[in-house]
N, C-alpha and C positions, 0 to 999 in steps of 0.2 A: 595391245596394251591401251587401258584408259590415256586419254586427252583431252584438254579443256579447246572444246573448240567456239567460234564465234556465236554466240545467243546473247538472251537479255540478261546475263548473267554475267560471264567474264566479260563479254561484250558491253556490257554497263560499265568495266570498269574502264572503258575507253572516256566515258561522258562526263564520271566522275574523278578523272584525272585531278590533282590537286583539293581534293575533298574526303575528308575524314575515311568514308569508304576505303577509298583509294591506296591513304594512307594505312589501313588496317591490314589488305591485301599486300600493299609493299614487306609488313610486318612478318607476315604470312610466308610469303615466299624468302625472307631471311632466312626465317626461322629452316625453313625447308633446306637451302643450303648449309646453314651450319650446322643442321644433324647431317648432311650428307657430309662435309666436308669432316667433320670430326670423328664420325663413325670409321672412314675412310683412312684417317691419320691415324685410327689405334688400332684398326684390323690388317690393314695391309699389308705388313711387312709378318705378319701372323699364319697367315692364308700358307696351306701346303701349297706347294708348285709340284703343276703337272706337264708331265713332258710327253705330246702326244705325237706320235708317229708322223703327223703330215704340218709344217710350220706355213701355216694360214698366215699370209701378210696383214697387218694391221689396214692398212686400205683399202684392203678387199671387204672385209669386214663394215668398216667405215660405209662401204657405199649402200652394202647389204642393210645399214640399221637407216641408213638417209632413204633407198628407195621404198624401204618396208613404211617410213613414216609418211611419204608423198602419197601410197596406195592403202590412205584409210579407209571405212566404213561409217556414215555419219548416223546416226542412229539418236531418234528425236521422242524425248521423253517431255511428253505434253510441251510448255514451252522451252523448253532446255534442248539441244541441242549438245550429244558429245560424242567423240570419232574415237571409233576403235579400228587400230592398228595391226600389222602385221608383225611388229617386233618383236615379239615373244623368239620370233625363228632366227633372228641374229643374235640374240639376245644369247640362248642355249647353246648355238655354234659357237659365239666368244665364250662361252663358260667352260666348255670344253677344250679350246685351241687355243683362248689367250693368256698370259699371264696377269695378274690381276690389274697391272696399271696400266698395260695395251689395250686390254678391256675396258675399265675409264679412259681413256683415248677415243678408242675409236666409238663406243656409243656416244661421249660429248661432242665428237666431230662430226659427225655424221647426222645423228638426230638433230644437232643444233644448225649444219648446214640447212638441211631440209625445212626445221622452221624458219627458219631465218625467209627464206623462199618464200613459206606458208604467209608471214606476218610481214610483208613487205608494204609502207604507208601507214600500219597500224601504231596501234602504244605498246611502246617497248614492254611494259607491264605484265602483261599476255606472254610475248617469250620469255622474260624472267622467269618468271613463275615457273611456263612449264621445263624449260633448263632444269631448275632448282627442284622439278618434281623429276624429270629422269635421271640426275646424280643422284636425289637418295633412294630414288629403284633400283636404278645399278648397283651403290654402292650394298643395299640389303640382300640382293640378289647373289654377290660374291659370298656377301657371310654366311647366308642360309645358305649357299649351294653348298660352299668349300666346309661347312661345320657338319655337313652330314653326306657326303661325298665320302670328305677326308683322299690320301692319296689311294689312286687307283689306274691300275696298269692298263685295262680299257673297259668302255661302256658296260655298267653291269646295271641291275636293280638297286643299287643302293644309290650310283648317279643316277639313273630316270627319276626315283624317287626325288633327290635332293633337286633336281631339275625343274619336276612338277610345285613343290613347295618353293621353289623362289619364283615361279611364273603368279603362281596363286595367289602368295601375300601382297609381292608388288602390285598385281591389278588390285586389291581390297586397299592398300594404302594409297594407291594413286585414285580412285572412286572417292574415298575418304577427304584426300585431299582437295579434288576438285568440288567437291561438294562443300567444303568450307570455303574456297574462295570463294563460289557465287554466292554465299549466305553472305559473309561479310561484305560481300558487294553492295551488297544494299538489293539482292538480286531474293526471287521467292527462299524460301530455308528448303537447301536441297536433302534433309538427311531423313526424311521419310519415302525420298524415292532410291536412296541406298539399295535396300536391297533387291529391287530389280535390278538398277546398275552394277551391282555386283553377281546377277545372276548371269545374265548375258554375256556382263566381261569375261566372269568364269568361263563357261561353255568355249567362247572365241579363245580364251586362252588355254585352256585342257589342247583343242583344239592343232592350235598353233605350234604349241608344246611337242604334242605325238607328233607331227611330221616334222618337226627339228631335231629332236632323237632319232627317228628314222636318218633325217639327213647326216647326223655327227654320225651313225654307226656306220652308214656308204661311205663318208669321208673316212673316216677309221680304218677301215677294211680295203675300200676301195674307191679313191675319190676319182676314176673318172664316168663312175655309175651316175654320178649327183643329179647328172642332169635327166635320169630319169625320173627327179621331184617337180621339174618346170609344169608339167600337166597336173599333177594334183595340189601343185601351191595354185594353180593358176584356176583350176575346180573351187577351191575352196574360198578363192577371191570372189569370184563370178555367185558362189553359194550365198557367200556374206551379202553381197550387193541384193541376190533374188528375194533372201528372208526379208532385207528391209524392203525391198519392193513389195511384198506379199503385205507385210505390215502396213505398209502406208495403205495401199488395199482395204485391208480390213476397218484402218481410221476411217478411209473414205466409205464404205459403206454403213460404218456406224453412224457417222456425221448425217449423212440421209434419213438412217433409221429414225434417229433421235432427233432430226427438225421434223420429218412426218407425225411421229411421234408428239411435239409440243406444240406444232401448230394444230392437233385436231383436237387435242386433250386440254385445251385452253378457252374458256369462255370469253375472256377479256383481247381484243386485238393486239391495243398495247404490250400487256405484257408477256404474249403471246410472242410476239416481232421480238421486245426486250431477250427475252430466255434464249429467242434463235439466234439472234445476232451476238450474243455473250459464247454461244455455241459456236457457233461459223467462227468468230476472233479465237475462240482458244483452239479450234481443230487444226486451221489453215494456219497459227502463228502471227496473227497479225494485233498493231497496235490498235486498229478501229476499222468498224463495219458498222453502216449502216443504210435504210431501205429509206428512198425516195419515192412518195406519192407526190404524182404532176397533178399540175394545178387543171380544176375543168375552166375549159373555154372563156367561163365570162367571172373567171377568177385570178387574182396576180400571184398568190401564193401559192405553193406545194406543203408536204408534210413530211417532217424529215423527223424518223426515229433513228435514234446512235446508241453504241457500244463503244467506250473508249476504256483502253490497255490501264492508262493511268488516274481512273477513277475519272465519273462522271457520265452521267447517263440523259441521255435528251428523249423527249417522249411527244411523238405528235405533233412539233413545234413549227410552227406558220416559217417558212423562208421560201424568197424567191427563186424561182428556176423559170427564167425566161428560156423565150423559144430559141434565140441564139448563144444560148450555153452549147459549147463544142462536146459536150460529155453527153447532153440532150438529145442533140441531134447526130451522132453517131450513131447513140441506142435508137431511135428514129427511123434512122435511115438504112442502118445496118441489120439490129437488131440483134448478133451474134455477141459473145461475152468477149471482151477484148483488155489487155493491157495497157495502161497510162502514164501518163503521168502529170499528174492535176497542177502541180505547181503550189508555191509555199502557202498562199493562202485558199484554199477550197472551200468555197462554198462559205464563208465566213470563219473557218475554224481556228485560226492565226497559227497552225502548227505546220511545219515543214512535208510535206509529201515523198517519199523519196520513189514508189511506186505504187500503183493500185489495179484491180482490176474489178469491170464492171457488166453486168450482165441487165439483158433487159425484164423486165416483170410485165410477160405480156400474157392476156387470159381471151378467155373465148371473143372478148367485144373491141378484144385493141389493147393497146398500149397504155398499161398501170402505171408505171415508175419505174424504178432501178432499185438494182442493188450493189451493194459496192464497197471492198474488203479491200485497205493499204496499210502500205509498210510492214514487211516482214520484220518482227523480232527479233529472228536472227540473221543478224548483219551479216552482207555478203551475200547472202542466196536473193532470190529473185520466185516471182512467182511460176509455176510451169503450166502448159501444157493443159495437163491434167487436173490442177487446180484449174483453170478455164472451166474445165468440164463438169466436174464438181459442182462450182458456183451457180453452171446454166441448172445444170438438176435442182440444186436450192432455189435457186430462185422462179423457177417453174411452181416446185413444191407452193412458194411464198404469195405466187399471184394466182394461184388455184383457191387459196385460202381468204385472202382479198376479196375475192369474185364472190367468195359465197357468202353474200347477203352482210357481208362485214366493212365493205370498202362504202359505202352510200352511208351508212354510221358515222366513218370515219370524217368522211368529207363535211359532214351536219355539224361535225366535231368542231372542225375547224372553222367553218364559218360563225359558228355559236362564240366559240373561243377566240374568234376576230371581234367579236361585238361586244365581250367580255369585255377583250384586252382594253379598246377606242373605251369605254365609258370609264371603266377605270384609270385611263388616261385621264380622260377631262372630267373627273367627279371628286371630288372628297370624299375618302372612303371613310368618316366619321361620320358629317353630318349628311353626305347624299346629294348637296349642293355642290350647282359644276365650281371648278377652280379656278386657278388664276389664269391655265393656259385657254379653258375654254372661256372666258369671261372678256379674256384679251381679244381672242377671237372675235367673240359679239359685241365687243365694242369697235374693232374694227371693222365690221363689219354696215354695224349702224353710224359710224362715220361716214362709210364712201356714200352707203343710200342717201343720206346727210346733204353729201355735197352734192350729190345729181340731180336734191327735190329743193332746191335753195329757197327760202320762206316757209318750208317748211316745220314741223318739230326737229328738235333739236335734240341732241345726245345727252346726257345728264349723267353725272359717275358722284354715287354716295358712298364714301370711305367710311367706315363705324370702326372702330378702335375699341374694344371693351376696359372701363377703369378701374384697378386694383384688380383685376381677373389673376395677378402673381401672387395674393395674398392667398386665393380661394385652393391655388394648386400648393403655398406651399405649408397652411392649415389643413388643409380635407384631403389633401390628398391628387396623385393626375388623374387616378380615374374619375374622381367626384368633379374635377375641372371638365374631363372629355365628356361629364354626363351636361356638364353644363353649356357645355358650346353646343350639344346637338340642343338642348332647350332653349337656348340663345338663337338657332338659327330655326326653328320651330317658330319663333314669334318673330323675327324677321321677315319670313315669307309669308306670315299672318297677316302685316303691313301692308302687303303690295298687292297689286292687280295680277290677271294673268299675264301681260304682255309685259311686265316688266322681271329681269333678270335679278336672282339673288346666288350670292358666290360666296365661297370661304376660301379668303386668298393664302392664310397659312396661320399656324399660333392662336390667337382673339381678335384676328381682323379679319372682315367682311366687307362685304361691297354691295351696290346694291346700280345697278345701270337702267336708268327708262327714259323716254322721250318727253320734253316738255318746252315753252316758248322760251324767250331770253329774261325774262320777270320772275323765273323760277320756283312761281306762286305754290307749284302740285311737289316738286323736289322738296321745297321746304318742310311743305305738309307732310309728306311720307317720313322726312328725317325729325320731324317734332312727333310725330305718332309713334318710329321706333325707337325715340329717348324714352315717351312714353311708357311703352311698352316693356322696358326693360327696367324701369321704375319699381313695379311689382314686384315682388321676392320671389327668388325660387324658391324650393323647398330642396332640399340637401338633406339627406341623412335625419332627419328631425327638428332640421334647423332652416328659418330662413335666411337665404341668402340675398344681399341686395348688389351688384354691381356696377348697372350704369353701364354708358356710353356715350362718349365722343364723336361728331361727325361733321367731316369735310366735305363738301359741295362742291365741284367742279362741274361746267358747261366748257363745250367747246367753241372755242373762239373765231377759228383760223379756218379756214378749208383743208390747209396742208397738217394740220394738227392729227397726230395719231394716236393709239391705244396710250401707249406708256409715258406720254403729256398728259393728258387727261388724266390717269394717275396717279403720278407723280402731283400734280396739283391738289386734287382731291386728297393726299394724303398731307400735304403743309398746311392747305387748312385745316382737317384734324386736329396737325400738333396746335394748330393759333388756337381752336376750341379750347383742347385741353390746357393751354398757357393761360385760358379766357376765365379757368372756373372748372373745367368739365362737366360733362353732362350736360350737353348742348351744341350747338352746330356752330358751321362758320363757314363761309362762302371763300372760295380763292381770291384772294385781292392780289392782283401781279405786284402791285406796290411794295407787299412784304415778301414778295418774295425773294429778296435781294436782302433784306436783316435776315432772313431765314438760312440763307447759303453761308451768308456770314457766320451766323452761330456755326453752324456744320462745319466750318472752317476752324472758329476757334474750337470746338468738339477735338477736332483731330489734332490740332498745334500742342491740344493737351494734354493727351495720351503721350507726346514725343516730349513732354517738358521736362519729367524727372529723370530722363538719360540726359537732357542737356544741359541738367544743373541749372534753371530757370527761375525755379522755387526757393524760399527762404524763410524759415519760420522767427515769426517775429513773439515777441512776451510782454505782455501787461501787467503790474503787480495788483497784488491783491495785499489789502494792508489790513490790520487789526485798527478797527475804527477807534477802540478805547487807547491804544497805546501809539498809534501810526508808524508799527514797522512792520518789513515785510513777514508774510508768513506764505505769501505761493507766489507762483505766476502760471499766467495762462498762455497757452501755445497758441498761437494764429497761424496758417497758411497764408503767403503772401506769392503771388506769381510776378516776376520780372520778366513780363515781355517784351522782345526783342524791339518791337514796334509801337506797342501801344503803352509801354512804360507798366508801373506797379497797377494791377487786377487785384481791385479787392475781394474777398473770399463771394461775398453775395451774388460775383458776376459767373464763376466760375465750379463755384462747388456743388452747385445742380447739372452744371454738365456732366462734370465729373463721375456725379451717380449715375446719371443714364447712361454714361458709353461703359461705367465698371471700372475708370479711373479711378478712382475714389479708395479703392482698397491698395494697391499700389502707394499711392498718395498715402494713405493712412498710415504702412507702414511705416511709410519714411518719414514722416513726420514725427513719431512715438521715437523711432531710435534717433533722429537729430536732441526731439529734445532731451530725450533722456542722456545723450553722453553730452550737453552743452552743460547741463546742470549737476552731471559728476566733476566736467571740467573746472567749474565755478568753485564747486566745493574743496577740490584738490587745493585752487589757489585762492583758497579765504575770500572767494568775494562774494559768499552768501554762508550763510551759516546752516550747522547741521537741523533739520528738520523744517528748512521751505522746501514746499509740495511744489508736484509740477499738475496742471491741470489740465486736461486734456481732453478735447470736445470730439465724441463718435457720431458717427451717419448710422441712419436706421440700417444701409445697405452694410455696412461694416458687423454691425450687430448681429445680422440674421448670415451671416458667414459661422459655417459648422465648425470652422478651426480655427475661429476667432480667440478664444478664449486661449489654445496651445501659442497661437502668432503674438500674443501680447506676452503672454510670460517668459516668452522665447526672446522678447527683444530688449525686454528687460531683465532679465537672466543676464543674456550675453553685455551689455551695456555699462551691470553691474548698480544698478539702481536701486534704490529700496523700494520695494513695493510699498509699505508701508506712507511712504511719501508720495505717490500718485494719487491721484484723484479723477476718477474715468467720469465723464459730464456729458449726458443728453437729454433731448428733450423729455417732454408727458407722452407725445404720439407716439416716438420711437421707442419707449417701453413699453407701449400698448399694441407692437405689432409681434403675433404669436406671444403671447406673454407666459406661457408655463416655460418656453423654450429661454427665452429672456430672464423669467428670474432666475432658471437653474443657473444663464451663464454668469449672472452676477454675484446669485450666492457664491459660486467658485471664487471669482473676482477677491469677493471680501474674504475668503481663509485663506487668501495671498496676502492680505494686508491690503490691499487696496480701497477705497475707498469712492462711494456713489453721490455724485450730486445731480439734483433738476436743473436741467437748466430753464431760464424763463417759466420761473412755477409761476401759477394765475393766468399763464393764456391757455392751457388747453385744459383735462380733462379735469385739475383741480379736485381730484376724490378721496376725502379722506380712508377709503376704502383700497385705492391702490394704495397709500403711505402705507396701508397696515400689512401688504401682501407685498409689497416690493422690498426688497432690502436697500433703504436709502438713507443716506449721512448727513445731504447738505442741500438744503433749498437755498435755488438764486433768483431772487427777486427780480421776476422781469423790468425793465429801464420804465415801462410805463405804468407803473408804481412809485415810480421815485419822481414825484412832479415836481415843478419848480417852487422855490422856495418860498415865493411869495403867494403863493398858492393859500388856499380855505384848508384850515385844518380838517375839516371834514374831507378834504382829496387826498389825505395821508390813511385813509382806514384802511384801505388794503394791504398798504406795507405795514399798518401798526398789527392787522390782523395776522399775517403773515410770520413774524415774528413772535406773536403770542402763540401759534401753532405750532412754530417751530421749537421753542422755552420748553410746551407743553409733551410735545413726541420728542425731548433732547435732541434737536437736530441744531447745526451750526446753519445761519441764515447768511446767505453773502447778498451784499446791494448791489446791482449794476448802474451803468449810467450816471454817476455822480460827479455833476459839471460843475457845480455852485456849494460855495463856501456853506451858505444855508441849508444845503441838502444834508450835506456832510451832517451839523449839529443836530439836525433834524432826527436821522439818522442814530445819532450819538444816542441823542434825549429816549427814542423808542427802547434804545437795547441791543441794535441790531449788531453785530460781533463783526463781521467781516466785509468789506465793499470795494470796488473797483471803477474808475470810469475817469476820465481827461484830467479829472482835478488832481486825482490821488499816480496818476502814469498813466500819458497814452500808449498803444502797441509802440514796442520799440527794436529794432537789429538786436541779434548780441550782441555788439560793437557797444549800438550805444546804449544800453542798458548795462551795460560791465561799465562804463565809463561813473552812469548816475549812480551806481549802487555802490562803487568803489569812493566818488564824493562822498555818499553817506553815511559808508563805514569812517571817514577820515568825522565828520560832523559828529557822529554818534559819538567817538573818541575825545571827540574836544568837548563835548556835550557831559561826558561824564568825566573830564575832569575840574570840573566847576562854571561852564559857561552855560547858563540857563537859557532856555528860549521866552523869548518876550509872551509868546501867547503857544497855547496848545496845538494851534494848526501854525506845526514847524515849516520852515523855508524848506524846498527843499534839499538843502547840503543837508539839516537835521534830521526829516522825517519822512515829507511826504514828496511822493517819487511823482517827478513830474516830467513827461517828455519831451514839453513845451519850452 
């Protein structure tokens, strides 16, 4: 009778214990018991009773079905592995001599003792299962026998019959069965090899069958003939073992045929080895095989091709096989194909070894390599003998094939693909220029010679940084950026001499390392010729591009100074250039480099600041110049450090953009002020429809889910959109500008509303007002001069205003210190204004304080107490936080 025996199959579901597989086979074999058990509750007391002449002890029987199941036949269907048994012949003897529940007795006593035996240190899993699959054999076997038996006085044709069809169906449903446990295993899907397994089991059980009938008709007639069946059970055991003997046979010569076969009919080595060695793992059952080429004499590497069980395939790959490798020098010394055991990690592979065996690959001129096939798939067995034997023929086959005129290719291969691999280490594979590790190299390299020739040239490291090169990747596109850095590093090494080193250390920096004195006359020259140089436009797409660059100047100072000093300096002067203006150079001064660490310090204190509740946004009013009450306020960022007290925005909001702070920040700033100024409204101390104002970063702007994160915070917050006012600069809506108006158009059918801020410092074009969608120009502070000023120094804000009348935009004044500004102000038109006189930035605290005054003022103002002059104190008008 079929059996699930150990492979990668049931055997898998030892690995997969506690994992869905696992659980599906637990399912599996339920299910298996409670058709057995229920089949069993409705049939049994049903079943005719036969009363046969000779009372067979249920124990005898019992031993009969335990020793039938220890003296299996293991029979290996590619890698699946499963044992057929001799129970068929206990099986037919209880069908004839037992009553139907001494019969379930003694098959679950006996078959279960015996596995119990079989599966001892294993997962109980495996003997559940198969329990659960000989109860509902048994129990189907009583019902087919006894439903077509029916009662009968002794052995005729109508029991052989019912005999043979309970042997039959049970091997098809236990085949059946076992074939879904290894599928659900997570194991290959066994039910296309069905019906071999069901031919074979047949055969074995027809088999089994005839001489168990034979045996119940001697028991019947005359039981102390029986034992003249010990010779033809004991033939037909010896039978069962030869056929699979003869089989593995025939594997084994096919396995020959068909690597002779692949290795001659194959042009390519590689894939020639690949095809053999996927062959040799699946013939032999094994998780992995593969062929070792030794390295020649004035080489450190070999060539190792694999085959692995669980996917993944290596091909001709450089690894070392030194001379005192114990697997090396066996094959070596010995020469003959031998058993191992490699240990968990072989040869680099991180996978557990549990056996292998390895043969040598020796051809007419000496010693090739190895070959070498571990761990059997099916758990439990071991390699034999004979696979030794096997392998030495493969791998004879394997280095005959080598030898001819294939293995000197090979080895070309490897060295070619060693010089491959080193330049693609140290090269940038965009632009071609070596990297940072080989650049590191050559700078340390031109250090030591450095220090051994003292008075001599000196090491020099030029850091270039490319400027706005983010704009070019995030308008054109990265490939128009990757076209641009190889034409970036084209005219970089245009710059230099031969002996001098040019690198792309990673992203749009480059580096550029040469010798020159401590006056750094030739460095400078080289880094003012590739500012130069990068001055020129590229040409893009049909467009020119311009971007510039940055460059830091480092010399070495020290003797004991190495690469990543050097460095590391070259590139803080960079950032000082870029701090400087960009597009231009800067020497390392040790001096700064001490403010420079500092910033990087505060850089990071600032990234940590909004978990620690450090920030606080403060509000300015903005007043209606003609009437002097509030109609907005503007949001400020204020940082409370721990140390250095309140950071005003200008120290801190540029770091914020470079480390990506900023957006963080930004959030939270939008939801603070937005529920401060619901809070205010809930308790009357601002009235419905002042605006909250709120100033964006270019970096905030050019975020793809900028435009969802605001409506989302004002959604949730419960603000009126209609009452915000989103404020940035000219540049920051000039960077990607089709991307920018879309987000604003969006912006304005929320109700929100666009103001400039500091309109007249930058690009000032009545041609953006007509393409952008904007609401409110604010009058840069340096417009609004001082009072006693030439009326001729007011024309840009009169201008300003006339522009704004003209495109309906509402104009606000910043900067309004002096009384004179104010009416100045007045007298132009100008609608809205903000600055010390009218409220400096203030806490909510104390702004809830001022505006709560001025509701109490406004109160006693309209019930008959006039203010002496227009410009109110301010309890009446104007918000002061002075």
């Amino acid at each position: 009778m079929n059996r699930a025996a150990e492979g990668p199959g049931l055997g898998r579901l030892v690995r997969h214990w506690l994992r869905l597989p696992a659980l599906r086979v637990w399912l599996l074999t339920a299910a298996l018991a409670g058709l057995a058990a229920a089949g069993y509750a409705l049939t049994v007391d049903h079943l005719p009773r036969v009363t046969p002449p000779l009372d067979l002890p249920l124990p005898i029987v019992a031993v009969l079905f335990g020793v039938a199941e220890l003296l299996d036949v293991q029979v290996h269907f590619r890698r699946e592995t499963h044992a057929f048994s001799l129970s068929e012949f206990p099986l037919v003897i209880g069908l004839f001599f037992l009553q139907p529940p001494a019969f379930m007795a003694a098959l679950l006593l006996g078959s279960g003792l015996a596995m119990g035996v079989q599966s001892r240190g294993r997962h109980p899993m495996k003997l559940a299962f198969n329990l659960s699959d000989v109860a509902l054999n048994g129990t189907l076997a009583l019902v087919i026998f006894h439903a077509l038996a029916g009662s009968f006085a002794e052995p005729g044709p109508a029991a052989w019959g019912a005999a043979f069809a309970a042997t039959l169906v049970t091997c098809v449903v236990a085949a059946v069965a076992i074939a879904g446990a290894i599928s659900l295993s997570g194991g290959a899907p066994q039910f296309q090899k069905l019906p071999e397994m069901i031919q074979f089991g047949g055969l074995v059980a027809m088999a089994n069958t005839s001489l168990a009938l034979l045996a119940v008709s001697i028991l019947w007639i005359n039981p102390q003939a029986i034992w003249l069946l010990v010779v033809p059970l004991g033939t037909l055991f010896i039978a069962y073992r030869a056929y699979v003997s003869e089989r593995e046979k025939h594997e084994r010569l096919e396995l020959l045929y068909q690597s002779s076969r692949i290795l001659n009919n194959s042009a390519a080595l590689d894939s020639a080895l690949v095809a053999l060695l996927d062959h040799a793992r699946d013939m032999f059952r094994a998780e992995f095989a593969e062929v070792v080429i030794y390295p020649r004499p004035d080489a450190e590497d070999g060539l190792r091709t694999r085959s692995v069980q669980a996917g993944g395939t290596e091909v001709m790959s450089p690894i070392p096989v030194p001379l005192v490798d114990p697997v090396r020098q066996h094959v070596t010394t010995d020469g003959s194909a031998f058993l191992h055991v490699p240990g968990s990690h072989w040869r680099g592979s991180g996978r557990t070894i549990r056996q292998a065996m390895t043969a040598a690959l020796k051809g007419e001129r000496g010693l090739i390599g190895e070959m070498t096939v571990g761990n059997r798939l099916t758990e439990g067995t071991s390699f034999l003998a004979d696979d030794l034997r096997l392998l030495e023929m493969v791998a004879n086959q394997t280095a005959t094939a080598l030898e001819n005129g294939q293995l000197e290719q090979s080895l070309s291969e490897l060295s070619r693909l060693k010089e491959q691999l080193r330049h693609q280490a140290y090269h940038d594979s965009l632009t071609g220029l070596p990297n940072r590790a080989l650049f590191t190299e050559q700078v340390e390299h031109m250090l030591a010679r450095s220090a051994m020739n003292s008075g001599g040239p000196i090491p020099v490291v030029l850091f270039l940084d490319l400027d706005d090169f983010k704009v070019v990747n995030d308008t054109l596109g990265h490939a128009a950026g990757d076209r641009l850095l190889v034409m970036v590093a084209e005219r970089i090494s245009g710059c230099i001499r031969a002996g001098d080193i040019a690198a792309r250390l990673g992203g749009d920096e480059f580096a550029v390392l040469l010798e020159d004195d401590r006056e750094l006359a030739r460095a400078v020259a080289v880094g003012n010729r590739i500012i130069d140089a990068l001055q020129a436009p590229f040409e893009m797409r049909g467009r020119e591009i311009v971007v510039g660059g940055s460059i830091g100047i480092a010399v070495a100072r020290e003797a004991e100074e190495r690469a990543q000093d050097l460095l590391r300096e070259a590139d803080m002067a960079m950032y000082t250039a870029k701090s400087e203006g960009k597009r231009r150079l800067a020497v390392f001064d040790p001096t700064v480099h001490a403010s420079i660490v500092a910033r990087h310090e505060l850089s990071t204190e600032l990234a940590a600041s909004v978990g620690r509740a450090e920030l606080a946004v403060h509000y300015q009013p903005i007043v209606d110049l003609d009437t002097l009450e509030l109609v907005a306020v503007e949001a400020l960022v204020r940082w409370n450090h721990p140390v250095r007290g309140l950071v005003e925005p200008e120290e801190f909001v540029r770091l914020a953009e470079e480390n990506g702070t900023i957006l963080e920040l930004g959030r939270w700033v939008v939801g603070e002020a937005c529920e401060q100024l619901v809070r205010w409204r809930h308790a009357g101390v601002v009235r419905d429809g002042v605006a909250l104002c709120l100033n964006l970063s270019p970096v905030q702007l050019q975020q793809t889910a900028f435009v969802e994160d605001l409506e989302g915070i004002v959604g949730r917050t419960g603000f009126a959109p209609s009452d915000l006012i989103v404020e940035m600069t000219e540049t920051a809506m000039f960077r990607d500008s089709q991307a920018t108006i879309a987000k604003l158009e969006s912006l304005r059918r929320q109700g929100m509303r666009i103001a400039v801020d500091d309109f007249g410092t930058g690009y000032s074009s009545l041609g953006y007002l007509r393409r952008f969608p904007v609401d409110i120009l604010k009058i840069a502070r340096d417009f609004v001069v001082p009072a006693s000023s030439e009326p001729a120094a007011w024309a840009f804000a009169h201008a300003i205003v006339a522009l704004g009348r003209t495109l309906g935009l509402t104009i606000v004044a910043e900067g309004i210190e002096e009384a004179g500004q104010l009416e100045a102000l007045q007298a132009l038109g100008c609608q809205l204004g903000q600055g010390f006189l009218l409220g400096r930035p203030m806490s909510a605290d104390e702004l809830e304080v001022v505006l709560t005054a001025n509701a109490a003022a406004a109160a006693a103002v309209s019930a008959g107490v006039k203010p002496a002059s227009r410009r109110l104190p301010q309890a009446a008008g104007i918000l002061s936080g002075t």
